[in-house]
C-alpha positions in Angstrom: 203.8 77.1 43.8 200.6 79.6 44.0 197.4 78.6 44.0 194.7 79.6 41.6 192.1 80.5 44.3 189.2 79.1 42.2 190.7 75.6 42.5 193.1 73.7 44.2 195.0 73.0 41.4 198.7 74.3 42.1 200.1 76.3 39.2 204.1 76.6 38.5 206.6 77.2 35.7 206.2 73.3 34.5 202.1 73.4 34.4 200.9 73.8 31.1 198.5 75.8 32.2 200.7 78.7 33.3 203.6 78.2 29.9 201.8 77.0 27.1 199.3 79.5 27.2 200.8 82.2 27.7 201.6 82.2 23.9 199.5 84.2 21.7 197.2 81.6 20.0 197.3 78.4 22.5 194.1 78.1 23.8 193.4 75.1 26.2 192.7 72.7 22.6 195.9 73.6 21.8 197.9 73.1 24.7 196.4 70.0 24.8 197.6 69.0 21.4 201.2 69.5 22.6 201.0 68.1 25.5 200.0 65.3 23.2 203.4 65.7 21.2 205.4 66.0 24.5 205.2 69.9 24.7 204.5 70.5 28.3 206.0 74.3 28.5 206.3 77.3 26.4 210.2 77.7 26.9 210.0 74.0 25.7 213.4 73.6 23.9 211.7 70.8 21.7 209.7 73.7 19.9 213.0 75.5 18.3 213.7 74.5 15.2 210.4 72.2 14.2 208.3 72.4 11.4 204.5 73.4 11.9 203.8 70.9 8.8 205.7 68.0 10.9 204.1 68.5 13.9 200.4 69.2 12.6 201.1 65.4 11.0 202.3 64.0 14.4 199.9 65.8 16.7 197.7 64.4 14.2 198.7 60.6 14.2 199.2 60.3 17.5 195.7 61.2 18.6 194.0 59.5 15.5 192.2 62.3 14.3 192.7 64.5 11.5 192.7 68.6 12.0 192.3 71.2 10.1 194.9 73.2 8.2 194.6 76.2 10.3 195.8 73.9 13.2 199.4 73.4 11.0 199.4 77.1 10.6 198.5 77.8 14.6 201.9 75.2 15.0 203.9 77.4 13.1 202.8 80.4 14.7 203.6 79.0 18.2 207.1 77.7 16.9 208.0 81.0 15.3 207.1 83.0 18.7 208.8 80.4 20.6 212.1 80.9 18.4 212.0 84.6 19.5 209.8 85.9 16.6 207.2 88.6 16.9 203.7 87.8 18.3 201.6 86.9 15.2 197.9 85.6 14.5 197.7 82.0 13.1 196.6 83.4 10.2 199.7 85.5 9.3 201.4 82.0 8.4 198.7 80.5 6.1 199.8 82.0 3.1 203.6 80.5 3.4 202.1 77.0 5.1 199.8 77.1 1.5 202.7 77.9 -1.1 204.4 74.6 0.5 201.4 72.6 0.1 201.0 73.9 -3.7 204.8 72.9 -4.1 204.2 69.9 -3.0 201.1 68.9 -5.0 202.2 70.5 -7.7 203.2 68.1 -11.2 205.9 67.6 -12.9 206.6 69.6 -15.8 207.6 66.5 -17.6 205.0 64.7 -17.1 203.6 63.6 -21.1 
């Protein structure tokens, strides 16, 4: 393992800090909210085939706290990279992550 020079902490292939930030959009609060949800690397095969929605909700219960949309759509982001999909900004999955949450909320149409 190779040190950092700044620091003696060591960093290798299973630090967080090397893997999970070395996708586009996981800063250090993020890495830290999968390491929460047992996401310790960026090859992590636990990322490939979750939802952004489902982990934003256990990322979310498991600390206590409640973030913001934007964090569900950073998730999905991160998942869709990680899957082997093109380098995108958070933002580029808001519009999708919103048309579920309309579905969702939206009433019945027979409803009196």
């Amino acid at each position: 393992m190779a040190s950092t020079g700044s620091t003696s902490k060591a960093v290798g292939p299973t630090d967080p800090d090397s893997s999970l930030h070395t996708i586009r959009n996981a800063g250090p609060a993020t890495a830290g909210d999968l390491l929460v949800s047992g996401i310790n690397q960026r090859h992590n095969l636990i990322l490939i085939g979750l939802n952004g929605d489902r982990l934003h909700e256990e990322s979310c219960r498991l600390d206590g706290v409640r973030r913001e949309p934007c964090v569900r759509d950073l998730f999905a982001a991160i998942i869709d990279f990680t899957e082997g999909g093109p380098s995108q900004p958070w933002w580029a999955f808001t519009p999708t992550c919103e048309a579920r949450d309309a579905a969702r909320t939206k009433p019945d149409s027979f409803a009196p």
